[in-house]
PADRENLUM-946279 format. One record per residue (C-alpha): residue in three letters; x, y, z. Coordinates in steps of 0.5 Angstrom, whole numbers, plus 2048, in hexadecimal, padded with zeros to 3 digits. Each point is the difference from the previous one (the first is absolute). Last residue first. Layout:
BEGIN
ALAXYZ;...
This chain:
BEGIN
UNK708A268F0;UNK7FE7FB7FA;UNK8007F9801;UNK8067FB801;UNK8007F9801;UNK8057FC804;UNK7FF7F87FF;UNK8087FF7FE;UNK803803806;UNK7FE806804;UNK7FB804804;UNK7FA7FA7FF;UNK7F98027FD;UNK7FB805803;UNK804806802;UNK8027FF7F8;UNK8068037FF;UNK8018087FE;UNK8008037FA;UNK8008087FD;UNK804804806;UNK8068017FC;UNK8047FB803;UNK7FA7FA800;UNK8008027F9;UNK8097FE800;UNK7FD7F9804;UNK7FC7FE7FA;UNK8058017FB;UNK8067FD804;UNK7FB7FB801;UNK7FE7FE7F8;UNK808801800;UNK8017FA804;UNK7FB7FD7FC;UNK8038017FB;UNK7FD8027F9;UNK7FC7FD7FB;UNK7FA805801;UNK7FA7FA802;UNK8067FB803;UNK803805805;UNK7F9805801;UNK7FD7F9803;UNK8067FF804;UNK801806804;UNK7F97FF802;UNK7FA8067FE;UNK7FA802803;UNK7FB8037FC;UNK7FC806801;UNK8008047FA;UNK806805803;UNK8047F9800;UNK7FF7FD7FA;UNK8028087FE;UNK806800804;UNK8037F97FD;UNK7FE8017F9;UNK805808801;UNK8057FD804;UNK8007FB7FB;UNK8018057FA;UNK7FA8017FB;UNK7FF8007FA;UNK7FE7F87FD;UNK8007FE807;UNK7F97FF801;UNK8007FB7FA;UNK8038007F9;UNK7FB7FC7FE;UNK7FE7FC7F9;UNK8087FE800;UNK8017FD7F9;UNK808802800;UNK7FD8047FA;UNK7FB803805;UNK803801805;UNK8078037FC;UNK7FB8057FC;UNK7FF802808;UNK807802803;UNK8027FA803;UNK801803808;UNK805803803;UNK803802806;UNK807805804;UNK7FB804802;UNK7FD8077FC;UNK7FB7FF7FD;UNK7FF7F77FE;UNK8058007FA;UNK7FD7FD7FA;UNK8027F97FC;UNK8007FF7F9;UNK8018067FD;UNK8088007FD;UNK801806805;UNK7FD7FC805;UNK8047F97FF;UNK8078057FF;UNK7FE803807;UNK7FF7FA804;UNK8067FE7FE;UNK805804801;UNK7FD801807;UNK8007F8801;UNK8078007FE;UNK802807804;UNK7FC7FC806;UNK8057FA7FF;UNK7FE7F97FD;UNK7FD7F9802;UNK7FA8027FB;UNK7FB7FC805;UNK803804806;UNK8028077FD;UNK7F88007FD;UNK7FE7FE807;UNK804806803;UNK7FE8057FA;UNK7F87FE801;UNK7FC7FD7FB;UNK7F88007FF;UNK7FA7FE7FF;UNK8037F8801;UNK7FE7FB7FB;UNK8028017F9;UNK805805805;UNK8057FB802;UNK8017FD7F9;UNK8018077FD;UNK805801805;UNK8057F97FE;UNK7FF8017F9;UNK803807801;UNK8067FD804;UNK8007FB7FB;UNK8018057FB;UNK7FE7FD7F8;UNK7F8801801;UNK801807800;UNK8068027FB;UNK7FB7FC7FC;UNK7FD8077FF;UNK7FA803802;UNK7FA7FF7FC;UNK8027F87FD;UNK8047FF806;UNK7FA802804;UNK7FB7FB7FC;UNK8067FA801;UNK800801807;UNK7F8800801;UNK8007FA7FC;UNK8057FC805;UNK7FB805805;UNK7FA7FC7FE;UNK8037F9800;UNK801800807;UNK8047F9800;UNK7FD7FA805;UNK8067FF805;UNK8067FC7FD;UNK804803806;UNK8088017FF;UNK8037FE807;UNK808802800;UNK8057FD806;UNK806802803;UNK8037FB805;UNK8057FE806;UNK800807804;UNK7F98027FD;UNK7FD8037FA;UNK7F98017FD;UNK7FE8037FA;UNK7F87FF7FD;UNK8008017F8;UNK7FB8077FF;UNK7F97FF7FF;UNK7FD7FD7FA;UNK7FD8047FA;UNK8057FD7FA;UNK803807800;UNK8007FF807;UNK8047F9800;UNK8058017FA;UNK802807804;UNK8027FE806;UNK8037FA7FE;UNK8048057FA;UNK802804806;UNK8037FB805;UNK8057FD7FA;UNK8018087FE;UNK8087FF800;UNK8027FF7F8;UNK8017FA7FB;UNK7FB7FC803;UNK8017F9802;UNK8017FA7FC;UNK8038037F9;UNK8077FD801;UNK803806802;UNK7FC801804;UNK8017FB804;UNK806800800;UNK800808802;UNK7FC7FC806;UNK8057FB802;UNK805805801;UNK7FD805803;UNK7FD7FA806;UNK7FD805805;UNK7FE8067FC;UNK7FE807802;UNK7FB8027FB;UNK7FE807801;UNK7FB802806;UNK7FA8027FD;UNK7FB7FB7FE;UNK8037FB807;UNK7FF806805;UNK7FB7FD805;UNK8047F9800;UNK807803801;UNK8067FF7FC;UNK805802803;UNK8047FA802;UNK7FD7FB7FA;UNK7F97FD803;UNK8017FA804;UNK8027F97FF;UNK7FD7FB7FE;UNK7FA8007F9;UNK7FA800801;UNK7FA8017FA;UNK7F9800802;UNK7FB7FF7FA;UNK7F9801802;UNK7F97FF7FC;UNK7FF7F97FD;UNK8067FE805;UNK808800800;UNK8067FF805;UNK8078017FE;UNK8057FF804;UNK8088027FE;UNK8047FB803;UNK8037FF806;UNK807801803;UNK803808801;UNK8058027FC;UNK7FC8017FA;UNK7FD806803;UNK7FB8017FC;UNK8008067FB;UNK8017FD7F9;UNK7FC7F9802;UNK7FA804802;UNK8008057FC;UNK7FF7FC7FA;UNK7FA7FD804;UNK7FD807801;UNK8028047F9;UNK7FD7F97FC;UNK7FA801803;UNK7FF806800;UNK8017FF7F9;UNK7FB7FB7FE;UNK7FA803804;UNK7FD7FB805;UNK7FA7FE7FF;UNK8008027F8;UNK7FB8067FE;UNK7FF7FE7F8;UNK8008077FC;UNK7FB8037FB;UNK8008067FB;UNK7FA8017FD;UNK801808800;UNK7FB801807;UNK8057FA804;UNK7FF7F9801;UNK8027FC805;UNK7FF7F9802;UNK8027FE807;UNK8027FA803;UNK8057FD7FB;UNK8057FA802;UNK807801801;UNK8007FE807;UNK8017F9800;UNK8047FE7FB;UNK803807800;UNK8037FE807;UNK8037FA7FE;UNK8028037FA;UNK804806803;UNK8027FB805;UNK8047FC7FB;UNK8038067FD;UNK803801806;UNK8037FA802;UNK8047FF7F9;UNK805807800;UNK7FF7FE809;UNK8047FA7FF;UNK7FA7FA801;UNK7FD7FE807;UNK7F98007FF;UNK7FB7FF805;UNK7F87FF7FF;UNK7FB7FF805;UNK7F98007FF;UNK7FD802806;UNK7FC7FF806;UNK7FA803800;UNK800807803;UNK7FC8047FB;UNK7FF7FA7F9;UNK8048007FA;UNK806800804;UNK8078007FD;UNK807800803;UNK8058017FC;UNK8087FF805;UNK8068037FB;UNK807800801;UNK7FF7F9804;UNK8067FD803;UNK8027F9801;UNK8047FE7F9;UNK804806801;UNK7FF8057FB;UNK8028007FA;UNK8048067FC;UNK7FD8057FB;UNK7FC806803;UNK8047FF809;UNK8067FD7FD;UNK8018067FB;UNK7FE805805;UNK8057FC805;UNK8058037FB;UNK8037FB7FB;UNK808800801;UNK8048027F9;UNK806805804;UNK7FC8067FE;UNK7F97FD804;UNK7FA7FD7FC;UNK7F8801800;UNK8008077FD;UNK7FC7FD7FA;UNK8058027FA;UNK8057FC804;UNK7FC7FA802;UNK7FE7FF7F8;UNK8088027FE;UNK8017FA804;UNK7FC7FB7FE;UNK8018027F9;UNK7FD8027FA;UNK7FD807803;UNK7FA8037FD;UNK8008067FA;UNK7FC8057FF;UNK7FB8007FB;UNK7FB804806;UNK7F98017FE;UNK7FE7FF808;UNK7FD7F97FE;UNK8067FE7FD;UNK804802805;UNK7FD7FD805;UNK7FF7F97FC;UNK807801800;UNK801800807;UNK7FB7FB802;UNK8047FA7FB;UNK807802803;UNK7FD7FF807;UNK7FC7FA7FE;UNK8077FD7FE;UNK803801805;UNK7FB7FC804;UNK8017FA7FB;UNK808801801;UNK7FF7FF807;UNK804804804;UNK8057FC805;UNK8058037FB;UNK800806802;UNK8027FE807;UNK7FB802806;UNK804803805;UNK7FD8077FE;UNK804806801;UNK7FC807802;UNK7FB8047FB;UNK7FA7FC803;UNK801803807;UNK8008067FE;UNK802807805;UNK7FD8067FE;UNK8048057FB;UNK7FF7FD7FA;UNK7F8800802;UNK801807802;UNK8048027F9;UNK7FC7FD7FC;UNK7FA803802;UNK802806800;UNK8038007F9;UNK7F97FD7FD;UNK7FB805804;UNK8058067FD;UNK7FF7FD7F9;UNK8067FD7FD;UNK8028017F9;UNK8017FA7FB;UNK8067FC7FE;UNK7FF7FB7FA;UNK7FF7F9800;UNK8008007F8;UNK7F87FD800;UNK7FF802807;UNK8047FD806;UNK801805804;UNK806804802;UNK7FF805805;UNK802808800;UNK802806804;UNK801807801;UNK803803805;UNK8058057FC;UNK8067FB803;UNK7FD7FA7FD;UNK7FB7FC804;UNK8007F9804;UNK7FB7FE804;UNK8037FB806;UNK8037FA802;UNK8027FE7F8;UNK8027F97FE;UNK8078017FD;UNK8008037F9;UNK8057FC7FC;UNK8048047FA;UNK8037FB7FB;UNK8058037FB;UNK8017FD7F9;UNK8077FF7FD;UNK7FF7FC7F8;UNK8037FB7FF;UNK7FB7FA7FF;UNK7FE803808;UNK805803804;UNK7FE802807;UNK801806804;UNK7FD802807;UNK7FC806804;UNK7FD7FE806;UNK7FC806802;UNK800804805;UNK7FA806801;UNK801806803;UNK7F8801803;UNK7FF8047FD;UNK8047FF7F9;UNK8048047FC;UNK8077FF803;UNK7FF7F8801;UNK7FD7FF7F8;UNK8078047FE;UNK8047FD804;UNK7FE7F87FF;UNK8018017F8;UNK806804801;UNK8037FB804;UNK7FE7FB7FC;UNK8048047F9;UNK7FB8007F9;UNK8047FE7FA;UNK7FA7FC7FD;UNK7FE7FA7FC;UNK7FC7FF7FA;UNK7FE7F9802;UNK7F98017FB;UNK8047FC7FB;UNK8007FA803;UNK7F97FE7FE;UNK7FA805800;UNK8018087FF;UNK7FA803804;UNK802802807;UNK8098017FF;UNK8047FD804;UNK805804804;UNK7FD802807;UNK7FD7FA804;UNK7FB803805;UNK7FF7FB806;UNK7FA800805;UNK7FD801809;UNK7F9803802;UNK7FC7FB7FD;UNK7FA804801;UNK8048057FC;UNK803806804;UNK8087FE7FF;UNK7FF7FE7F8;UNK7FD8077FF;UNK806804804;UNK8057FB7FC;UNK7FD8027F9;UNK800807802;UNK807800801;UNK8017FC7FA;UNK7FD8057FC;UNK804806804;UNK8067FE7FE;UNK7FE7FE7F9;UNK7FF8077FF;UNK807802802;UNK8027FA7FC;UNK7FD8047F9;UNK806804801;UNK8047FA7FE;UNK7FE8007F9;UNK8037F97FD;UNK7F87FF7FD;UNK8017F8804;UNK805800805;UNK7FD808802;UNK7F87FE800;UNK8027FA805;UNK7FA7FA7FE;UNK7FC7FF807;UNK7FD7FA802;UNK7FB7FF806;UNK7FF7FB804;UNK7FB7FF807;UNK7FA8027FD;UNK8027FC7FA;UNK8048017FA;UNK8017FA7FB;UNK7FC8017FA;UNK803808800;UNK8077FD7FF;UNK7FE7FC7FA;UNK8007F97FF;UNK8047FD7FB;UNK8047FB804;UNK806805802;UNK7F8803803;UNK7FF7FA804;UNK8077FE803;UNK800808802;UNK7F87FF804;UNK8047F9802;UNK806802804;UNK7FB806802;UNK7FC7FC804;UNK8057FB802;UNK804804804;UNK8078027FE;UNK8057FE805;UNK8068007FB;UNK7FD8027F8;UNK8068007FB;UNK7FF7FE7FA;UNK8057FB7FC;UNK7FB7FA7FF;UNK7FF801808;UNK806802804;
């Protein structure tokens, strides 16, 4: 008993959110992504047909609360949300069971909820607690929702990307969502701090008002990093706690020269710390301008070394994603012209380096990443590895670099000189063509391919766009429609049509512009030249294993034979006309 109020376990961040609405504080100001109140219609108008309705309110509010990056919360039923002071505790007759059944029966999967009752100032209020959600939870007609954390922290529909995406990441073991044995106590006040402070800059970037949680505990809750019984979860420990006194969480390697030893920088903050540290470092040495651009309407635009938000896609990758039980830091390694950024561990099981822009994000560390988010230091949906694909061509540079073994994954962004011509092309074909064009990736990744290759084949479109061939087919036929590529005859080819050559700046299209391969390769041939798998591979952008495929179905059909003169297989084999 407490001043007559009877509040038995209850935790600290709603003890306070009630202290502060008795004070004179409204409901509204109080809620969070992790609490909600409610006033119960029946208790306050005296209808109870009005209780069917609440019912179904309530049971939305949990399913919200269960799919929110937070995944786990409480909704205090019988305080009204506008009145201020104690008069917002109108109470309510609402029965536990019939709280807990309700939301159980109509949710899939049936969800437990732990309901109980407490008596605050004389009034009764119920608490519903969610528990931390394992999968996506929908009602009984599919539909589902996720609480955010806009100015009212509102329920809002999910898409179908959404709703697969959360279940698999729930789905898949997480290591950063299981028990810390770090103590909250040992987290520095100043740490929390920051946390709190970062979170509200968020939301006042974003245009959300709502509200940041006063306590410790409340802040834990609202970010994932705390278990029901009150531990911190190794995401907590991994985002706030310090590390041992010998561990390195971030190794910044600088060279100003190519193979000169370095400059070597380590930091060994909490990661909330670490890495806007070494966002700063690597902007201090890779922000500067290297090309100017300036478009036909006289616009201009300043072309970075690295481009900000492939950056921060790579690097923030790299802690969420590593493998943090395995020892060693994160490295990062910068020059003038590259930065290389490895992190231990290997890819996420399922996840493989030639379909990173397609396969869906299977997070190692869920848990920490919905912090993250959560705090705005990583994006809010799953399209890390598009947003660098896309920051680098749409500045003229090729593609990141991605390469993984058994004890690291690695990504390369190359500050090479920015192809200033297709960056204006891109912007005159957004103008002519819609900026549907030049905001797919995959489209960006083909029309990067062909302002140098004459044509595109539906096996390389496959590899460079990392998608199916009913994806590249899709594709393809949206691009031709829209005018910006032609289908080369009959064959499973294209090429840019001629007003994308010319807004893209290409004075010619080359010998390929109407011709399939098969066809180049023939009439090279009957004009006498001998031709080597390799020489047609890099001129037609294709393979060289196809080049030969091609070369060895003419020798089928009786049209090209190997040069007697040359050698009978290997690189060096040139074929002639039969």
């Amino acid at each position: 008993m407490r001043n007559g109020i009877d509040w038995p376990g209850l935790p600290d961040h709603i003890r306070a959110a009630l202290e502060a609405i008795h004070a004179g504080a409204t409901a509204d100001s109080q809620e969070s992504l992790t609490l909600e109140f409610k006033e119960d219609p029946a208790q306050h108008l005296g209808k109870e047909r009005a209780r069917a309705d609440f019912f179904a309110k309530l049971i939305d509010e949990a399913m919200c609360i269960a799919n929110s990056e937070a995944a786990t919360g409480d909704i205090v039923v019988g305080v009204s949300d506008k009145t201020a002071g104690p008069n917002a505790f109108t109470g309510t007759g609402l029965v536990e069971e019939d709280i807990a059944r309700s939301i159980f029966n109509r949710t899939k999967p049936n969800m437990n909820v732990l309901v109980t009752s407490i008596d605050a100032w004389g009034a009764r209020l119920v608490i519903i607690h969610v528990p931390e959600a394992r999968a996506l939870y929908t009602r009984q007609d599919g539909a589902a929702k996720q609480r955010v954390a806009d100015s009212q922290f509102s329920c809002k529909p999910l898409t179908e990307e959404e709703r697969r995406s959360i279940d698999e990441a729930r789905r898949s073991p997480d290591y950063s969502n299981a028990a810390s044995d770090l103590d909250i106590d040992n987290l520095r006040l100043a740490v929390i701090a920051e946390a709190r402070r970062i979170l509200r800059t968020h939301r006042e970037n974003s245009g959300r008002g709502s509200a940041v949680p006063s306590t410790t505990t409340g802040l834990l809750r609202e970010l994932g990093l705390l278990l029901h019984d009150g531990r911190l979860k190794r995401a907590g420990e991994i985002l706030l706690g310090d590390p041992e006194p010998t561990d390195v969480v971030v190794n910044y390697l600088w060279r100003d020269f190519p193979g000169k030893d370095p400059t070597a920088e380590q930091i060994s903050d909490p990661v909330i710390l670490a890495l806007p540290r070494l966002k700063r470092l690597i902007a201090e040495n890779g922000s500067s301008e290297i090309e100017r651009i300036l478009f036909e309407d006289g616009r201009e635009a300043a072309i970075p070394r690295f481009p900000s938000q492939a950056v921060d896609e790579a690097v923030t990758n790299a802690f969420i994603h590593r493998d943090w039980r395995l020892p060693g830091p994160v490295v990062v390694e910068q020059t003038p012209r590259t930065l290389k950024i490895t992190s231990p561990g290997p890819l996420p099981p399922g996840v493989q380096v030639d379909r990173l822009l397609s396969t869906p994000s299977i997070p190692r560390n869920n848990r920490l990443m919905a912090a993250m988010r959560t705090l705005g230091m990583a994006e809010e949906n799953s399209r890390g590895f598009d947003r660098m694909w896309e920051a680098m061509i749409r500045t003229g540079r090729d593609a990141p670099e991605v390469g993984e073994t058994e004890a690291y994954v690695q990504v390369i962004l190359d500050a090479q000189k920015p192809d200033a011509e297709f960056i204006k092309g891109l912007d005159r074909l957004a103008d002519r063509f819609g900026e549907e064009v030049v905001q797919s990736v995959s489209a960006l990744v083909v029309l990067w391919h062909l302002r140098s290759a004459p044509l595109i084949t539906e096996q390389t479109a496959r590899e460079k766009t990392q998608t199916t061939a009913r994806e590249v087919d899709e594709l393809m036929e949206e691009l031709v429609a829209r005018g910006v590529l032609d289908p080369v005859r009959d064959a499973k080819e294209w090429v840019l049509s001629g007003e994308s050559r010319k807004l893209l700046g290409i004075v010619s299209s080359g010998d390929l512009a109407t011709v399939s391969v098969q066809e180049w390769i023939e009439a090279k041939l009957n004009d006498g030249e001998a031709l080597q798998s390799a020489e047609v591979a890099d001129y037609a952008g294709i393979t060289t294993e196809q080049a030969g495929h091609i070369f060895r179905h003419l020798r089928h059909l009786g049209r090209a034979k190997i040069d007697p003169a040359g050698p009978p297989r290997g690189r060096g084999t040139r074929w002639v006309k039969a």
